[in-house]
LUMKETOR-619470 format. One record per residue (C-alpha): x, y, z. Coordinates in steps of 0.2 Angstrom, whole numbers, plus 5000, padded with zeros to 4 digits. Layout:
XYZ
...
END
This chain:
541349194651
539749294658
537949234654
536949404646
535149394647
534149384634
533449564626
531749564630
530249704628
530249724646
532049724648
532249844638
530649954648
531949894664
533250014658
532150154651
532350144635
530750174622
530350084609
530850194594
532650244604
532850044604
532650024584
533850174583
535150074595
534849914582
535050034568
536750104573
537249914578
536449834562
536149674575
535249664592
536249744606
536949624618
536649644638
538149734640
537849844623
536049884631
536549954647
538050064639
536550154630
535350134644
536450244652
537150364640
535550394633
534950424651
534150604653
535650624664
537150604652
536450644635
535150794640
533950724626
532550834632
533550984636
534951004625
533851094610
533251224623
535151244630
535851294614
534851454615
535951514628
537251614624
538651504626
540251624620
541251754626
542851834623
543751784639
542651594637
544251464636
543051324634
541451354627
539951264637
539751084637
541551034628
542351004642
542250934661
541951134668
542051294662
543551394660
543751604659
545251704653
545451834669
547251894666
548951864669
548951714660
547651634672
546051554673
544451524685
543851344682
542251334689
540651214688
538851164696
538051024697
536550934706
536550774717
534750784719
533850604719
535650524729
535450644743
533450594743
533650424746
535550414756
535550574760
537650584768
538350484757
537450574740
537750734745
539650684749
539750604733
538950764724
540550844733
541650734727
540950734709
540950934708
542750954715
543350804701
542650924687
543751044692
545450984695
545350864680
545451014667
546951074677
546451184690
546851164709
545051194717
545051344728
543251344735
541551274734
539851324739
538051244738
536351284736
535051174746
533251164746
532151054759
530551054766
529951144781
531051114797
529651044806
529550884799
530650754806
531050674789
531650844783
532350884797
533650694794
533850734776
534450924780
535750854794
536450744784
536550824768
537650954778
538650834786
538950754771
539450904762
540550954778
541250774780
541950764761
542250944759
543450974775
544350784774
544950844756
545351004761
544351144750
543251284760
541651294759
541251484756
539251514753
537951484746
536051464750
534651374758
532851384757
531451294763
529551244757
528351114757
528751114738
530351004743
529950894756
530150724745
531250794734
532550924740
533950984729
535650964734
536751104720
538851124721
539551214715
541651214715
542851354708
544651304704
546251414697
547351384685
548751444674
547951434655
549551364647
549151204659
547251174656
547051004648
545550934638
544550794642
545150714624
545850534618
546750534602
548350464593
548050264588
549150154599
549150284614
548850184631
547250204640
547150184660
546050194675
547050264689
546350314706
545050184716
544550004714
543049974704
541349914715
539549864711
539050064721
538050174710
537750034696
536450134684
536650294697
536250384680
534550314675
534150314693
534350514693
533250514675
531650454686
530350514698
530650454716
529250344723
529250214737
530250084726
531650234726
532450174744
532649994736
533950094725
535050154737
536450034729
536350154715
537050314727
538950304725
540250294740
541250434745
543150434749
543750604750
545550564758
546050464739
545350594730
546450704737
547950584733
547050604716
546750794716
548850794720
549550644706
548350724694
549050894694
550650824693
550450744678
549750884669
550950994676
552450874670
551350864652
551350704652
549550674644
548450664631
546750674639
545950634655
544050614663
543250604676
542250444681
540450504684
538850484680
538850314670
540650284675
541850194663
540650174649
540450394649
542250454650
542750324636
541450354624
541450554626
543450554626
543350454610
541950574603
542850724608
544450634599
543550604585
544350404587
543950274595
544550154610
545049934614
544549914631
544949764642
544249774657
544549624665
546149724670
545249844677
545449834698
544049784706
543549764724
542049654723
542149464714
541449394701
540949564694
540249564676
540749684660
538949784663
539349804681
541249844678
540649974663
539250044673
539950064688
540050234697
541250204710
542050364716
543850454713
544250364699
544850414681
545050384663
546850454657
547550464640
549450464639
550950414626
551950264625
553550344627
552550434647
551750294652
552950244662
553250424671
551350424674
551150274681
552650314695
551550474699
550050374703
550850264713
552150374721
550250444729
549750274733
548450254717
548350114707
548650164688
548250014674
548250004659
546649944652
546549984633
547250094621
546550224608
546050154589
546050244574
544250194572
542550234576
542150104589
542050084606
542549894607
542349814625
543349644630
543349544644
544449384644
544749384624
542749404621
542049564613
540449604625
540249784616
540749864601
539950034598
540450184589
540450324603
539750464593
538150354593
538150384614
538550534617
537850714620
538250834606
538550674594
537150534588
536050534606
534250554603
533550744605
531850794609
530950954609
529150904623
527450964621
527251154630
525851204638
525651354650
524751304668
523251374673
523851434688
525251574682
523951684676
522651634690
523951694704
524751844696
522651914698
523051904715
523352074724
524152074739
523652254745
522152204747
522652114763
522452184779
524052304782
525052244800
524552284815
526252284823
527652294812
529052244823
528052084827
528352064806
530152094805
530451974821
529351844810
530351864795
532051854804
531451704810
530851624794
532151474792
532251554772
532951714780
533751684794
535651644797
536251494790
537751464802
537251304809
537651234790
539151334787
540051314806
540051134800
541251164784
543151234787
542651404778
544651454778
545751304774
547051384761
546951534767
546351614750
544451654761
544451874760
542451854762
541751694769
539851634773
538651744778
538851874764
537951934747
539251834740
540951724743
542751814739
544451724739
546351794736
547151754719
548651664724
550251794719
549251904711
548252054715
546851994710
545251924718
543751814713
542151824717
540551694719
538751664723
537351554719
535651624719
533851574714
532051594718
530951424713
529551524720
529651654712
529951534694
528351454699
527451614699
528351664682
529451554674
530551694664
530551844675
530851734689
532451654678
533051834674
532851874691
533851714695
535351784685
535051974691
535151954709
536851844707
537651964696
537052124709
537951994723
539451984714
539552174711
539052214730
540852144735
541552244721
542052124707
541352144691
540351994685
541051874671
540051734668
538951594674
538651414677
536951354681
535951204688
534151184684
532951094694
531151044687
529950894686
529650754672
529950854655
528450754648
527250844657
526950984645
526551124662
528351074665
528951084651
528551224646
529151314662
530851244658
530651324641
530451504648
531751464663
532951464648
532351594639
532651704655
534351654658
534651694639
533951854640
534851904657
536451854652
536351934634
536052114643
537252084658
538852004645
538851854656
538951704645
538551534651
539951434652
539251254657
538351184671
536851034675
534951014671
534050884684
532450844679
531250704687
531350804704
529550744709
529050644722
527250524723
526550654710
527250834715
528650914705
529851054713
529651224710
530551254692
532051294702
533551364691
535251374701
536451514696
538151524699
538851694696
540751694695
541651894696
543251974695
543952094707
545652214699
546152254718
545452124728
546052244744
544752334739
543252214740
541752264751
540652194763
538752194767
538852244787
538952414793
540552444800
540652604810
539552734821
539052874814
539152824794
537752894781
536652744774
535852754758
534752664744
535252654727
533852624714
531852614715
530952554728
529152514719
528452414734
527952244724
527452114735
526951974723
528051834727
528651914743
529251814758
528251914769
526651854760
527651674760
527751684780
526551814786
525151774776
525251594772
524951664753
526251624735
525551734725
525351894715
526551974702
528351964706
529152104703
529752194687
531652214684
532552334671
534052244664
534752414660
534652474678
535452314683
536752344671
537052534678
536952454698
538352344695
539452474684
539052594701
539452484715
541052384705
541652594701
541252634717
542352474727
543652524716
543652704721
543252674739
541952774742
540952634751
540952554768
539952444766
538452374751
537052234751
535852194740
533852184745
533052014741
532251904753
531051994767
531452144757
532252334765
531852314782
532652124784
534252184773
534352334785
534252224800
535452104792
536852234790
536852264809
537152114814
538952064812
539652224823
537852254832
537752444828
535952514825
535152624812
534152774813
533252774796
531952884788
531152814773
529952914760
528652804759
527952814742
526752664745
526052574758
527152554772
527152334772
527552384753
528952474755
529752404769
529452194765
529252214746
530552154736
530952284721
532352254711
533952284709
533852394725
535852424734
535952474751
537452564755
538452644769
540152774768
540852904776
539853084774
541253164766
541153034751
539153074750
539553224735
540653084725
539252954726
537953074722
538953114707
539352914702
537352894703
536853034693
538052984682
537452794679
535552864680
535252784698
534252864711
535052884725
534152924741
534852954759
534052864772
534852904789
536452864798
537252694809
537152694828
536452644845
535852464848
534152474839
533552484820
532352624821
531352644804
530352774802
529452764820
528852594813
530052474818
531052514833
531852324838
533052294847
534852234836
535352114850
533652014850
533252034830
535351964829
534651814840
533251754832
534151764815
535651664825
534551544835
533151494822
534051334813
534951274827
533351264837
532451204824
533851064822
533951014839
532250924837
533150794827
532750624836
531250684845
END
């Protein structure tokens, strides 16, 4: 027997629940919750787990699609149809206020967490990437969060044995108490063996099979629905424990069993541990669960029915299964060292019932907790800020043109946003599997299909300055420049997952940036055909006051027919024609060269055409497949002159480029027009790509030819490829090598 406190006013405050959400929990109940009752909805009803002030907004998006398996938010990732009886599996998600506070162990755990979505719906995962986001390199804080973030992510990611193919990393005082901390993870599986995350069938045993159960990441959930202030290190019990050698035992026994079809359902453990996977598997059901819990496995004594329900301990999971396979699973599990115990079984009844030595400590009905069931659902106050309209007046033309434009390149190069991220990714095995075609450093990540011809493609991309400056364009830019990434490998973009990072949904600034984040993903996705197919929304990313740029995450997930065929962003050989496909309108709003030359985040981003993205990625995906390209990258961050310089750098050949200059000369070579390609082939294929352009209504303008050891653009830049490739290489790592000083 436990004693339970008493339910108090501030007890209630103490677990983040409102007044009016606590009549609505003794409304369901028809009593006063007990201690145990009040943390199960303390925690389900966390901004976290049920999405109460983001769910109205995510239902906008659209969320179906003819090769969607899953639709959005029904099970533990999402699931596309790409042929041949397979599917991709793939999923993001943040670990944002862990990592803030622990920050190896939480982004470990994030790791952990993202690869467990995958391989519990059946799919062996075959890569991962993230997306990070810090302050600037020059603070020492930042600059121990940034190293052990990576090492972290590197630790968990290599020990379990999954590469680490891309992603991004930017850096801005926007950050610096908060940074984001985004995986994503991309499994493959045969369709016929996806299993949901359901419990069903009165009588059917319920276990927990994987780790022992501790007191780590105890209300890890409602510690992730809140701002971080100085109480926030005090929390760090509340960051999980990683242990990425079981969860590869798990990954193993778990595919096994479904695989052998020996089961019902099965979830994850994550946020709000126990007490989320029964009650959603029981919603999703449509039944209900008898849980005794004092069989579960535990590593700590004396722990108590909230601790053991609200526990977030890592690489465990709740698994469905019939009496007549119990046995067979269990001999799995253990054949790979897991424990595997029954704890329960499934009822023909709408209650979540929670026993621990004979006495009941909970008895809920499920749909009451959960997300897409009986959880509470708000729609905030929206009010635009002041400052969108005060900064988009801002014209950046009327700043001094440079001086010395090689000077600017060089400073953009070296602008820790732009430059080479290798220090983070030499710390992840890129390779293992061997299923790597394009790794890190690239518009976007490819890997092989396993026996089939096939290749997928993947990138995560967004601008959270450019969202501060314009909510929805910056979103639909987001989504664009993802999809265009996709396409410059060559594979045809099918659908998105996405992570969304803002402030307190209360504030109603906030707010209603959120609100027009999601209207631009909506729109974007409705014009390109990608559908959403699940993903994360982080709010409470502030620190003492200051929120995060709105910061919407997208991971774009696309298809290659011929994966032989896939293309990459460097130039390849002496002598090629290099091109640009689209219109260069020279907007500098937003730019990273005002960011990092003129200390200035402001002016009008730049316009897109969602038909001209549309035709882009119809050229360059038609294009891979006919092979009349060497090589294609997309223009984003420093503009046409920083792309150009970066597609010299893997093979060190220059560029002799002449560039009509339609605007001024910083416009056109460090704005950031969009979708803007370019391109390099053989001159003998020029008549072909001419004709593919005209015939997707692209401009296509030649620009000059590959060679020698500079990148010479129209007599204003003439820099050296060698020294540009080393400050792009040595930025990070010098930055970096500060740490302890």
């Amino acid at each position: 027997m436990f004693y339970e406190p008493e339910i108090t006013p501030q007890l209630i405050k103490d677990h983040g629940l409102s007044d009016d959400e606590f009549r609505q929990i003794v409304a369901f109940l028809g009593r006063q919750p007990t201690f145990t009752e009040l943390g199960i909805y303390s925690v389900m009803w966390s901004e976290h787990c049920s999405y109460k002030n983001s769910i109205a907004q995510l239902k906008t998006l659209p969320r179906k699609g003819k090769r969607l398996l899953a639709e959005a938010g029904e099970e533990n990732a999402g699931a596309i149809d790409i042929g041949d009886g397979l599917a991709v599996v793939f999923k993001i998600e943040s670990h944002n206020h862990p990592s803030a506070i622990e920050p190896y162990q939480g982004a470990a755990t994030g790791m952990g967490g993202i690869l467990r979505d995958i391989f519990t719906m059946g799919a062996r995962p075959e890569a991962a990437m993230n997306s990070l986001r810090f302050g600037p390199l020059d603070l020492p804080q930042v600059r121990y969060l940034f190293d052990g973030v990576v090492r972290g992510i590197g630790d968990y990611g290599n020990c379990f044995g999954i590469p680490d193919v891309g992603g991004e990393g930017f850096f801005d005082e926007s950050y610096t108490g908060n940074p984001l901390i985004n995986a994503m993870a991309l499994g493959i599986a045969k369709k016929s063996e996806l299993i949901s995350a359901t419990a069903k069938g009165a009588g059917n045993p319920v276990l927990i099979v994987g780790s022992k159960t501790g007191r780590d990441g105890i209300h890890g959930a409602t510690f992730a629905s809140e701002e971080l202030s100085e109480k926030s290190a005090a929390k760090r019990p509340s960051v999980q424990i990683g242990d990425p050698f079981t969860e590869k035992l798990l990954l193993e026994a778990t595919l096994e069993v479904i695989k052998k079809k020996l089961l019902v359902g099965i979830q994850d453990m994550g946020a709000a541990g126990l007490t989320c996977s029964s009650s959603e598997m029981s919603a999703r059901g449509k039944s209900g669960m008898e849980l005794h819990i004092d069989r579960v496995p535990v590593r700590e004594e004396a722990m108590t029915p909230y601790e053991i329900m609200l526990s977030e301990s890592q690489e465990r999971m709740l698994v469905v299964t019939t009496p007549e396979k119990l046995d067979e699973v269990i001999a799995v599990f253990r054949k790979w060292d897991l424990q595997a115990v029954v704890i329960g079984k499934v009822i023909d009844e709408n209650r979540l019932k929670v026993y621990y030595d004979g006495k009941l400590y909970a008895d809920i009905p499920p749909d009451s907790l959960v997300l897409g069931g009986k959880a509470p659902v708000y729609i905030r106050e929206q009010k635009k800020p002041k400052y969108i309209d005060e900064l988009a007046k801002f014209n950046p033309l009327n700043l001094p043109e440079p001086r010395n434009y090689n000077a600017v390149l060089k400073q953009l190069i070296a602008s820790p946003d732009v430059a080479s991220k290798r220090w983070v990714y030499r710390q992840y095995d890129t390779s293992v599997r061997t299923a790597t075609v394009i790794g890190p450093g690239g518009d976007a990540a490819v890997i092989r299909v396993r026996k089939s011809p096939k290749g997928i493609a993947m990138s995560t991309d967004g601008n959270g300055r450019w969202c501060y400056l314009n909510p929805r364009l910056g979103a639909i830019h987001a989504v664009c420049e993802s999809a265009i990434n996709v396409a410059c490998c060559g594979a045809m973009p099918i659908g998105i997952t996405n992570c969304l990072n803002f402030g307190n949904p209360y504030v109603p600034e906030i707010y209603y940036t959120f609100a027009e984040v999601i209207a631009g993903i909506g729109e974007a996705c409705r014009a390109l055909d990608t559908p959403v197919t699940g993903g994360n929304v982080s709010f409470y990313n502030e620190s003492y006051g200051t929120a995060v740029y709105p910061t919407p995450v997208i991971g774009m997930v696309g298809v290659l027919d011929d994966v032989t065929k896939r293309i990459g962003m460097a130039f390849t050989h002496e002598g090629d024609r290099i091109a640009v496909i689209g219109d260069n309108l020279g907007e500098l709003g937003g730019s990273e060269y005002l960011k990092t030359a003129h200390k200035r985040i402001a002016g009008a981003i730049p316009s897109i055409d969602l038909g001209k993205v549309n035709q882009t990625i119809a050229f360059l995906v038609e294009a891979a497949s006919k092979e009349l390209l060497k090589s294609a990258h997309d223009v984003s961050d420093g503009g046409l002159a920083v792309a150009l310089a970066e597609c010299c750098f893997q093979h060190l050949i220059g560029a002799f480029i002449y560039y009509r200059l339609d605007y001024r000369p910083d416009a056109c070579l460090f704005g950031e027009s969009r979708p803007l390609v370019i391109i390099s082939y053989e001159e003998t294929r020029q008549e072909e790509i001419e004709q593919l352009c005209a015939a997707k209504k692209l401009t296509f303008s030649p620009i000059g030819i590959t060679g020698g050891e500079y990148l010479n653009i129209n007599e204003l830049i003439n820099c050296s490829v060698h020294e540009l490739r080393d400050l792009y290489e040595d930025t990070i790592p010098r930055m970096m090598d500060k740490i302890g000083h």
